[in-house]
Backbone as a chain_set.jsonl record, in Angstrom:
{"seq": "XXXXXXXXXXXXXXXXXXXXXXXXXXXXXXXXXXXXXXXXXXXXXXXXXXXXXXXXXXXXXXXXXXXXXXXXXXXXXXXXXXXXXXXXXXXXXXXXXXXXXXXXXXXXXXXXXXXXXXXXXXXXXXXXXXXXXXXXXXXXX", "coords": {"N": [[117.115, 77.051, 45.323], [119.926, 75.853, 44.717], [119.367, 72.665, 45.271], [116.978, 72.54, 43.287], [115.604, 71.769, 39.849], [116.703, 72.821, 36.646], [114.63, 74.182, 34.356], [114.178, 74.542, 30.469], [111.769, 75.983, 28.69], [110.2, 76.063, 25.68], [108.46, 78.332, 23.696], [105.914, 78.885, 21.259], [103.476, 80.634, 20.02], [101.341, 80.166, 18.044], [100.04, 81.222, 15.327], [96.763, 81.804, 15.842], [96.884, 83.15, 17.947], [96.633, 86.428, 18.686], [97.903, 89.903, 18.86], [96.077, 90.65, 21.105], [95.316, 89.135, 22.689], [97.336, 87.426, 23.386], [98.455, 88.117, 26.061], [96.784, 86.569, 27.993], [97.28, 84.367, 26.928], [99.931, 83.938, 27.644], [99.797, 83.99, 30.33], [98.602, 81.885, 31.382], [100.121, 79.462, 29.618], [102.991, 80.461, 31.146], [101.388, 79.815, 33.92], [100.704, 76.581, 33.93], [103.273, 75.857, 33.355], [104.799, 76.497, 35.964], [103.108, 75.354, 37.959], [103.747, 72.75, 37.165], [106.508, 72.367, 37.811], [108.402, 71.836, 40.534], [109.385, 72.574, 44.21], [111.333, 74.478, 44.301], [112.523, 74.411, 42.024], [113.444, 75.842, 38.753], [112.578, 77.967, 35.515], [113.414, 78.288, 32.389], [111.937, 80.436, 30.152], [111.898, 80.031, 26.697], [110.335, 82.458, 24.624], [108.934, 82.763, 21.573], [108.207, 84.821, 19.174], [106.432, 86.232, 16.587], [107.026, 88.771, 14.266], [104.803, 90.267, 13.855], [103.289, 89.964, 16.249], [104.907, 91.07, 17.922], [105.196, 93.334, 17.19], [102.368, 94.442, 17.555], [102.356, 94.98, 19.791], [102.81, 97.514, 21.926], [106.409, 98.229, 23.019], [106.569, 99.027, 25.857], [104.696, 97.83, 26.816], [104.538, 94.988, 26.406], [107.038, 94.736, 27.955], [105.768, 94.952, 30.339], [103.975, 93.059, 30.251], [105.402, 90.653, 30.523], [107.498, 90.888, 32.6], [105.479, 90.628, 34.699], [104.763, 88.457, 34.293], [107.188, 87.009, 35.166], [106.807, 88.002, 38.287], [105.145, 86.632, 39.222], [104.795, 84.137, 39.074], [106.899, 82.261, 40.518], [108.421, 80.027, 39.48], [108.924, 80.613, 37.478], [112.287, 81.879, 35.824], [113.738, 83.308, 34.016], [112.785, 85.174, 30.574], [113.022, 84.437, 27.461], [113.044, 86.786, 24.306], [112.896, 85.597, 20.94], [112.378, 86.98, 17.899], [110.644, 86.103, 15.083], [109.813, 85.107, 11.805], [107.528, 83.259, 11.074], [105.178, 81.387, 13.024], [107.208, 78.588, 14.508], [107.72, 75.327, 12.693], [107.096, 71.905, 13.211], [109.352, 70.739, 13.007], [111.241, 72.996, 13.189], [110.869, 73.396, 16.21], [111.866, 70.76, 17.134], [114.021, 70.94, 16.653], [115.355, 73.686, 18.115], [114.71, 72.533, 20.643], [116.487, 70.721, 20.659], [118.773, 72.303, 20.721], [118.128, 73.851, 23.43], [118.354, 71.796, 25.156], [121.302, 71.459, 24.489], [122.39, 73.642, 25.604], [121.502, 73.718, 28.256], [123.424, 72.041, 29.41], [125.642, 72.824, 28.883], [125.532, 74.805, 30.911], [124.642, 72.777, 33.445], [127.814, 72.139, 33.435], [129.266, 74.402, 33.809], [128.208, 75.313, 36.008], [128.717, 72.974, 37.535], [131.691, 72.976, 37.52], [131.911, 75.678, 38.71], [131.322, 75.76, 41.237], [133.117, 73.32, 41.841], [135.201, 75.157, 42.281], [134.917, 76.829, 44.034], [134.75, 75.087, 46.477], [137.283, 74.523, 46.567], [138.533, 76.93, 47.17], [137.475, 77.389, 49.296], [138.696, 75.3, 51.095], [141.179, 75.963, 50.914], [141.195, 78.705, 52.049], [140.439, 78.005, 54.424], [141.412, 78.07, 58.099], [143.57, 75.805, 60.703], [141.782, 74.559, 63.448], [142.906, 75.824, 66.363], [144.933, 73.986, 69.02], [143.796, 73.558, 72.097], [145.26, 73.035, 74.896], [144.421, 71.455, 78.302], [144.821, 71.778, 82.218], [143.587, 69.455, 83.858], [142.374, 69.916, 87.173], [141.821, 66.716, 89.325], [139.059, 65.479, 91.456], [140.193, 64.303, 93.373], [142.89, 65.697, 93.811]], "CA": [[117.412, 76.686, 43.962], [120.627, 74.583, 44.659], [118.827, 71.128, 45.309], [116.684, 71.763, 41.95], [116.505, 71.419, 38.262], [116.42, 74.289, 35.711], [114.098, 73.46, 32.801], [113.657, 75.624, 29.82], [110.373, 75.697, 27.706], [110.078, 76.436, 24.677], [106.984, 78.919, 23.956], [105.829, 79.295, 20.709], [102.4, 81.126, 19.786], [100.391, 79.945, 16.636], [98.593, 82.113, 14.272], [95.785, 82.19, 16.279], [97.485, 84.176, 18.982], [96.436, 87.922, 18.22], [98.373, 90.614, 20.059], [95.246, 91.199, 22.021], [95.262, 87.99, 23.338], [99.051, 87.066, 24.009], [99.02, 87.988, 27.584], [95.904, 85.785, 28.339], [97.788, 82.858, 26.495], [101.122, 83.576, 27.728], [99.583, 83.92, 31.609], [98.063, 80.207, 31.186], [101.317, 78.663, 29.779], [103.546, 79.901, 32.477], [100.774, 79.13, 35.075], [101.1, 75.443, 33.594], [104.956, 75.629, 33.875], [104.972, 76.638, 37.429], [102.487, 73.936, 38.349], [104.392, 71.323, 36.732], [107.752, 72.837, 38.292], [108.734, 71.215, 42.022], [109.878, 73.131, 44.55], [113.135, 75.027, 44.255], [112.881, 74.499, 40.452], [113.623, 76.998, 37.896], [112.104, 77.388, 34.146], [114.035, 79.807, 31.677], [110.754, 80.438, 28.981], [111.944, 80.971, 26.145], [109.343, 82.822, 23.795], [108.8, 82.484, 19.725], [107.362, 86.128, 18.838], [106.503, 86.987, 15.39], [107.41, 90.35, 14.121], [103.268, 90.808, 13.8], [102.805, 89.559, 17.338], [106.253, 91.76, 18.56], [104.82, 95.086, 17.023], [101.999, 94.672, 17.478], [102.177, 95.651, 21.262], [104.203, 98.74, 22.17], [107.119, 97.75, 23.931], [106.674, 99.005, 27.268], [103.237, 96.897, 26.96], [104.944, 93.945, 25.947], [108.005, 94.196, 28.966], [105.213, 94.984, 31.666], [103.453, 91.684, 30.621], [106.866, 89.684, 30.665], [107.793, 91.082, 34.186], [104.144, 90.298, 35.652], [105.061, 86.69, 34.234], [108.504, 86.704, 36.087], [106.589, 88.172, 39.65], [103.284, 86.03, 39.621], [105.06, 83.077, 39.255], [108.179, 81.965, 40.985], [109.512, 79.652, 38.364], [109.61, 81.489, 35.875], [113.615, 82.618, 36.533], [113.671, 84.276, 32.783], [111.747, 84.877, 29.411], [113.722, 85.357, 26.494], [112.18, 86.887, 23.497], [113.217, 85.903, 19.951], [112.031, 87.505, 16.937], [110.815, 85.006, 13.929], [109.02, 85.54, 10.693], [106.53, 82.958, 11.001], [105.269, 80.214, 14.029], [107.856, 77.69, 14.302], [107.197, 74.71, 12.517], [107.334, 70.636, 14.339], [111.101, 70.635, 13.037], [111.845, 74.012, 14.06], [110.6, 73.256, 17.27], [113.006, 69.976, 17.467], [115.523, 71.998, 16.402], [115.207, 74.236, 19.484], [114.57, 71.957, 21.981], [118.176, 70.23, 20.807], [119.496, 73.299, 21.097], [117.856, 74.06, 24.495], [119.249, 70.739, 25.756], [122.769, 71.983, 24.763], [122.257, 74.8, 26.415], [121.158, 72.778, 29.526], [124.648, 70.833, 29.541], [126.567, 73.666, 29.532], [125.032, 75.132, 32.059], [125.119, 72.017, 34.134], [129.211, 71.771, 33.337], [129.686, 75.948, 34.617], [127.883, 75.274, 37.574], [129.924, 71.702, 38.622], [133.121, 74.306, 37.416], [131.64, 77.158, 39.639], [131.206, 74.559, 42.828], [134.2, 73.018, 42.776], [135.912, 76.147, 42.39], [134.425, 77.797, 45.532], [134.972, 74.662, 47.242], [138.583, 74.671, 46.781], [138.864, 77.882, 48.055], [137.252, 77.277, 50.639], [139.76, 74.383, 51.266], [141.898, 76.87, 50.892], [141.079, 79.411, 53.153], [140.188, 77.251, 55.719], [142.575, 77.868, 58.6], [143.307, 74.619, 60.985], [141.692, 75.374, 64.214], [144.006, 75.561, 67.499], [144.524, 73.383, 70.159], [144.112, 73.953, 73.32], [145.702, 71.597, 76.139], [143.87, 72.004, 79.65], [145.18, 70.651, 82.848], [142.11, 69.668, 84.975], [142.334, 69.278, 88.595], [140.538, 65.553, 89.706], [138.385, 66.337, 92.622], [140.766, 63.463, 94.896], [143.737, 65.945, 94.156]], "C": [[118.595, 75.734, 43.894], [120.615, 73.366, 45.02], [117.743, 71.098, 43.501], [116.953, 71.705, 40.921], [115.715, 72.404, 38.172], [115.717, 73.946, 34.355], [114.181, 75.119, 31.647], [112.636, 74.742, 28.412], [110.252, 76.573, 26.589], [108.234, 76.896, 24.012], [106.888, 79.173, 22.246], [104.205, 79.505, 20.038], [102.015, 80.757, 18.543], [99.842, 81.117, 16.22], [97.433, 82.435, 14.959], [96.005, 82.775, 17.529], [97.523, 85.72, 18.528], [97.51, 88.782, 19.529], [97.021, 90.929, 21.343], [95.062, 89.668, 23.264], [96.71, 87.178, 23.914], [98.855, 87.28, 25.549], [97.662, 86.802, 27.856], [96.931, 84.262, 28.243], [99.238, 82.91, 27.608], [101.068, 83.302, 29.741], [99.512, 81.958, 31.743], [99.012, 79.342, 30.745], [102.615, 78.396, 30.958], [102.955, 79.403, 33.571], [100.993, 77.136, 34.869], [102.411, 74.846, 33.831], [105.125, 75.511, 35.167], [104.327, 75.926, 37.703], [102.992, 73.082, 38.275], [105.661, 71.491, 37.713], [107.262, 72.024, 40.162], [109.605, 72.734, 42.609], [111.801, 73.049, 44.726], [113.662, 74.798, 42.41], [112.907, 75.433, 39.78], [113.361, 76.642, 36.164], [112.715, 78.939, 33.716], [112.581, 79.546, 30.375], [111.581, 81.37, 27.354], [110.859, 81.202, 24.575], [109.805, 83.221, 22.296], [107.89, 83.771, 19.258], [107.457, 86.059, 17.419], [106.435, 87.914, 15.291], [105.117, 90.893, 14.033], [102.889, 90.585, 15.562], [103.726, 90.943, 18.14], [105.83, 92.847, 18.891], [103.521, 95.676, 17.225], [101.251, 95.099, 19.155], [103.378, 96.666, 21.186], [104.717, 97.83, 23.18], [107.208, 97.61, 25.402], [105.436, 97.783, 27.813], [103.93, 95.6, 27.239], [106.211, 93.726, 27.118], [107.185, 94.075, 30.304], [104.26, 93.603, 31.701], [104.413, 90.6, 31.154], [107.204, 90.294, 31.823], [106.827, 90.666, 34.963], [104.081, 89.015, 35.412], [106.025, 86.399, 35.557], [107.885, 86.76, 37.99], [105.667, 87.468, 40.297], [104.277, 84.977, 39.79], [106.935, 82.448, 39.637], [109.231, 81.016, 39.861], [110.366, 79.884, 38.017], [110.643, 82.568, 36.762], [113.511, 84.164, 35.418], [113.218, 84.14, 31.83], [112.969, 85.773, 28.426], [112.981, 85.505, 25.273], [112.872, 86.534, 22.003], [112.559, 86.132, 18.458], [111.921, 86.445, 15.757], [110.144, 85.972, 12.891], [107.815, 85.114, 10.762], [106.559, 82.222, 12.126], [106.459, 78.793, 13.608], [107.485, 76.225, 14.063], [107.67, 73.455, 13.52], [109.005, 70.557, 13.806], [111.568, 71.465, 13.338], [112.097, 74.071, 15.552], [111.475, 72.017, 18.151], [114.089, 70.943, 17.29], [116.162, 72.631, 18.175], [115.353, 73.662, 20.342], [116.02, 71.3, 21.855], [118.822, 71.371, 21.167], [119.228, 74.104, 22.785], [118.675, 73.106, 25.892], [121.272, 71.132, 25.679], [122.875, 72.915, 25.783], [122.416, 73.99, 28.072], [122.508, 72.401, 30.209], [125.911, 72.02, 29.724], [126.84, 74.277, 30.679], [125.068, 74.69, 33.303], [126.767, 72.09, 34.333], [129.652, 73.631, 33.904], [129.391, 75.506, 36.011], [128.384, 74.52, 38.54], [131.155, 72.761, 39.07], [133.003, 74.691, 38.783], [132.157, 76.047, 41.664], [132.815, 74.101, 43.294], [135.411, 73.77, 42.9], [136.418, 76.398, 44.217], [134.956, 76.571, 46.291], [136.621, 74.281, 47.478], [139.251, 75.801, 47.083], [138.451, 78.201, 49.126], [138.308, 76.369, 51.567], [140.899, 75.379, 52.1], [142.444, 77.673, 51.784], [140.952, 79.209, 54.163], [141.858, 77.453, 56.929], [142.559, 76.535, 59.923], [142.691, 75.403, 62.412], [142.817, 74.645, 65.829], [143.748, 74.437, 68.473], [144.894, 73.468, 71.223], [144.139, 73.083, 74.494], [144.782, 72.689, 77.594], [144.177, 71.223, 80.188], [143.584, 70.945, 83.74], [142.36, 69.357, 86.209], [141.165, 67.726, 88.847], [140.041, 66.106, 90.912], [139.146, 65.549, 93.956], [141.905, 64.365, 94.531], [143.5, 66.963, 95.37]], "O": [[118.473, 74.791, 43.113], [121.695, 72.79, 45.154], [117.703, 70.134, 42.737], [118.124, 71.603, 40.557], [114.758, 72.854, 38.801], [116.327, 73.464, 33.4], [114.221, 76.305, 31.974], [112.678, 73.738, 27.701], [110.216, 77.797, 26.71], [107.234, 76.185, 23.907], [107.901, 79.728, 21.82], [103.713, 78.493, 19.539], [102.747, 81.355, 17.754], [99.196, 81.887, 16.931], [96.988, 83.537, 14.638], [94.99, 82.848, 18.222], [98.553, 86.131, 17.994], [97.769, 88.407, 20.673], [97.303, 91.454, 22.42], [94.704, 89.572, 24.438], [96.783, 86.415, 24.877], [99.224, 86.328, 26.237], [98.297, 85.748, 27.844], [97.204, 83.427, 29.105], [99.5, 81.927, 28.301], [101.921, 82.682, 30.378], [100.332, 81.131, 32.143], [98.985, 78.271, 31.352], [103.096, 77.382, 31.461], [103.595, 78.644, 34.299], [101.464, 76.52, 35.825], [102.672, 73.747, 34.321], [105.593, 74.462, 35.608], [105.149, 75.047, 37.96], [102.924, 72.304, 39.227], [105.774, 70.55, 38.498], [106.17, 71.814, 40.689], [110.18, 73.604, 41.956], [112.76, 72.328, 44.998], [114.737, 74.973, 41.835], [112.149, 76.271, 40.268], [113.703, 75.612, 35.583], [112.644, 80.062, 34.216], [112.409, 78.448, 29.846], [111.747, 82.551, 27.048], [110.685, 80.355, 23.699], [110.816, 83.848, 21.978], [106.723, 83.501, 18.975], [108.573, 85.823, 16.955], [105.748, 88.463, 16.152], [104.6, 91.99, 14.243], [101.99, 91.326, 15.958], [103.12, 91.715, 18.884], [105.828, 93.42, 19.981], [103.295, 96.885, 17.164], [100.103, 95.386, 19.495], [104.465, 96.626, 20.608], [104.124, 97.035, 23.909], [107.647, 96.673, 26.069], [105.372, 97.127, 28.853], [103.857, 95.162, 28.387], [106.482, 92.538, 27.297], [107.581, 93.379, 31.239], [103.846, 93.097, 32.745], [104.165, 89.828, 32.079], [106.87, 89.246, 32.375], [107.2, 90.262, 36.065], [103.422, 88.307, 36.173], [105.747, 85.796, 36.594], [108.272, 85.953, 38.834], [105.354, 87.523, 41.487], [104.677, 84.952, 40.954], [107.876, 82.353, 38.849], [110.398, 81.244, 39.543], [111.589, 79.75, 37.988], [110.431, 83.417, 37.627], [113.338, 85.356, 35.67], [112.964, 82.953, 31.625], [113.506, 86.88, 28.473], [112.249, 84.564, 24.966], [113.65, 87.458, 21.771], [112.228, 85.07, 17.929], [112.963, 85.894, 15.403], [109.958, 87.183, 13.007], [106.882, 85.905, 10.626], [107.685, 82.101, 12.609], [106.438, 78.182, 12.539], [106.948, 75.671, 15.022], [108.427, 73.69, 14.462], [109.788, 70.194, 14.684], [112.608, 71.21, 13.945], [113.083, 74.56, 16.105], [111.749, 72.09, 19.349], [114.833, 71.526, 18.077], [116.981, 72.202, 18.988], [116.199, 74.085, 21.129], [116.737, 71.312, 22.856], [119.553, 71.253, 22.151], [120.094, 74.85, 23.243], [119.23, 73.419, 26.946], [122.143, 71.058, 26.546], [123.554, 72.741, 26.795], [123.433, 73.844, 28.75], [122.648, 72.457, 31.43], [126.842, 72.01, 30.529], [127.889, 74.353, 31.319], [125.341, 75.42, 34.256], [127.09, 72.102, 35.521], [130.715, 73.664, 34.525], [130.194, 75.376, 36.935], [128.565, 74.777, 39.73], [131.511, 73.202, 40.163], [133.651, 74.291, 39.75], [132.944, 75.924, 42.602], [133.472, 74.29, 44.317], [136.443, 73.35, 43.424], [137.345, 76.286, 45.019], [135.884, 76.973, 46.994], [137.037, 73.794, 48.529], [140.468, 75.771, 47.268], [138.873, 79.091, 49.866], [138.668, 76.775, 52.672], [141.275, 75.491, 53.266], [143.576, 77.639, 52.268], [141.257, 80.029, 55.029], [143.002, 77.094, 56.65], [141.401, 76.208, 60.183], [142.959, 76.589, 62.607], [143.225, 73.524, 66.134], [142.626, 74.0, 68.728], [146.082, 73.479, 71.544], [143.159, 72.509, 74.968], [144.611, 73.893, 77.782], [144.185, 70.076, 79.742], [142.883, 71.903, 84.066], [142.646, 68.164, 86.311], [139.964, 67.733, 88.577], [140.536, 67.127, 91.389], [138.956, 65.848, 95.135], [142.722, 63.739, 95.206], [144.461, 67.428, 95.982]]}, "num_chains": 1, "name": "protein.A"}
């Protein structure tokens, strides 16, 4: 994962997404993600539930599909779920994705942080290593 990029996708189910049918759909989007994805890439999904879609799986139902996302497909790092009223409309959906992109940038700017942290303590810790003089005999002494 530290040579690739981290995408996140924005999932959001239409009206014509029944609870009986959500895992079908939601199998076939991340399979699409992970296809598209390069190796060593990472996709955070994050999912657009409506409270009819939410409830209308029991929960344990609804975390054992979202974990069998996370294990089938390598990508997929994480799925976050957030709760709406209705499908998000084409400006909601900009909305998001600006806000996904922030997200992104922060993320990028921790992780430079994180790096050149570690690598200045590595600096750090580094001790010099010794040197050791040797006399050699030539083979004419």
């Amino acid at each position: 994962m530290a040579s690739g990029q981290i995408h996140i996708a924005i999932l959001n189910p239409g009206v014509e997404i029944t609870p009986l049918r959500l895992r079908g759909w939601l199998q076939k989007e991340a399979a699409v993600i992970n296809n598209r994805a390069n190796p060593g890439d990472g996709a955070i999904l994050r999912l657009f539930l409506t409270k009819t879609l939410r409830y209308g799986l029991p929960g344990k139902k609804l975390d054992a599909i979202l974990q069998a996302l996370t294990e089938k497909y390598p990508a997929v790092l994480r799925i976050e779920v957030q709760l709406i009223e209705a499908p998000l409309t084409a400006d909601e959906m900009e909305e998001q994705t600006r806000i996904a992109n922030a997200d992104l940038q922060k993320f990028m700017q921790r992780a430079e942080e994180y790096a050149k942290r570690k690598q200045a303590e590595a600096l750090e810790n580094t001790q010099p290593a010794p040197i050791q003089w040797h006399t050699l005999k030539s083979a004419l002494d």
